[in-house]
Each structure stands twice: as C-alpha cells, then as structure tokens.
C-alpha positions as CSV (number, residue, x, y, z in Angstrom):
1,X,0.0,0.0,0.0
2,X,1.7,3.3,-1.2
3,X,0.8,6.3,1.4
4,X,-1.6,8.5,-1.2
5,X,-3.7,5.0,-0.8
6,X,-5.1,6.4,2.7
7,X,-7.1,8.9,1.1
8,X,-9.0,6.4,-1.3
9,X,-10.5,4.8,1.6
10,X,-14.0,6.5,2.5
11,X,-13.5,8.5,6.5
12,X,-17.0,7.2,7.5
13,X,-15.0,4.4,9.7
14,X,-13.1,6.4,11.4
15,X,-15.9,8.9,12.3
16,X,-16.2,7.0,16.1
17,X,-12.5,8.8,16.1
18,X,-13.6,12.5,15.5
19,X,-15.6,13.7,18.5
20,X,-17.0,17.3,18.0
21,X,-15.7,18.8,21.2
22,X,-18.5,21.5,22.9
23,X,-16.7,24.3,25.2
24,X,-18.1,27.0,27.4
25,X,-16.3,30.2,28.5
26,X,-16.4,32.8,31.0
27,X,-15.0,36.6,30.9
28,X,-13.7,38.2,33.6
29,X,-12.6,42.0,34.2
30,X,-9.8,42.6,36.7
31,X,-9.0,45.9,37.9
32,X,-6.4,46.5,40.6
33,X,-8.0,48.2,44.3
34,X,-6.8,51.3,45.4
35,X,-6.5,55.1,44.2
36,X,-4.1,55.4,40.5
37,X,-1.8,58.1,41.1
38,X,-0.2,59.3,37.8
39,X,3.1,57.5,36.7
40,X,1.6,54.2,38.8
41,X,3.1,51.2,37.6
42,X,0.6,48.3,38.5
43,X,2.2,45.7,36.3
44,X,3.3,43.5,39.3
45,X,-0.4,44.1,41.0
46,X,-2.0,42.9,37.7
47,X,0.3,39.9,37.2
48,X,-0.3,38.8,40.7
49,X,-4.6,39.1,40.2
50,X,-4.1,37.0,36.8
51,X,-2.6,34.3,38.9
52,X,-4.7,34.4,41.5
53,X,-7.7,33.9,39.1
54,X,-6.2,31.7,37.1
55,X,-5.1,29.4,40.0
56,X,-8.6,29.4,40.8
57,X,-10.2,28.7,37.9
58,X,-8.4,26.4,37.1
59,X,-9.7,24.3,39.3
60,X,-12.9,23.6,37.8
61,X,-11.3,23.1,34.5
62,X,-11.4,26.4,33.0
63,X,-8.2,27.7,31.2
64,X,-7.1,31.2,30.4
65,X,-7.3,31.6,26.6
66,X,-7.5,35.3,26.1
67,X,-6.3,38.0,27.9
68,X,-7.0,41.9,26.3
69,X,-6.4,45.3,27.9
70,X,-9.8,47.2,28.5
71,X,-9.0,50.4,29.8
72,X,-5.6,52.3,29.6
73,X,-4.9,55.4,31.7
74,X,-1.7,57.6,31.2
75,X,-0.7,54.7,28.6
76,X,-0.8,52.1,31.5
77,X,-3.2,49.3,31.6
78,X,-5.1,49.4,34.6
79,X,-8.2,47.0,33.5
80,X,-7.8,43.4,31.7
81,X,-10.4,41.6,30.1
82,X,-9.8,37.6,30.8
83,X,-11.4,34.9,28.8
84,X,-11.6,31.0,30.2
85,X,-12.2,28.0,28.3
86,X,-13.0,24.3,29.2
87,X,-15.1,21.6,27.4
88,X,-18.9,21.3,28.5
89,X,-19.8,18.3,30.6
C-alpha cells in the first residue's frame, strides 16, 4: 500500500475517532484596588490578580485563553479583560 492509498479509503469508519468537542467560556474583568496616582506602575499588582484567578479557575477546568487590555490610563493598563475555556460536561 503506497501512502496517497489512505485517502481512497472513505473517512465514514473512522468517524467514532472524530468527536465534536462542545466548550463554554467565561470573561472576567480585573482591575487592581486602590486610588491610580499618575506614573503608577501596577504591572506587578496585575500579574499577581491573573494568577490568583487563574489558580482558581483552574480548578474547575477552566483555562485562560485570552487576555485583552480594557482600559488604559496615562498609557498604562489598569483594567484586563480575561477569557476562560474548558469543554462542557
């Protein structure tokens, strides 16, 4: 059997093979506490919220799969926008 020979064969018997995978998601908004001052850096606050949520939603399954900046002050981001995936039950 030469290799091109696989695609001759009808896919109907392997279709117990492909499964049609169903997901659900969730979006989240995290914004860091406290007064913004001008000049704030709250990279490291930010970092430390996404792996706090992360870390917890993980839990139930749920992966981070998107992550977009919603609000920008002074050219800082100060509000993200985080997506979770994980496959419906």
């Amino acid at each position: 059997m030469e290799a091109t020979d696989f695609f001759a064969y009808s896919f109907s018997p392997f279709a117990h093979i492909v499964q049609y995978m169903k997901y659900e998601y969730k979006s989240i908004s995290l914004t860091p506490d406290g007064i913004r001052v001008k000049g704030d850096d709250v990279t490291e606050k930010l970092a430390s919220m996404i792996d706090k949520e992360c870390a917890f939603y993980s839990k139930d399954g749920w992966k981070l799969v998107s992550m977009i900046p919603s609000l920008k002050s002074e050219g800082a981001v100060v509000r993200l926008l985080l997506t979770f995936e994980r496959k419906s039950a």
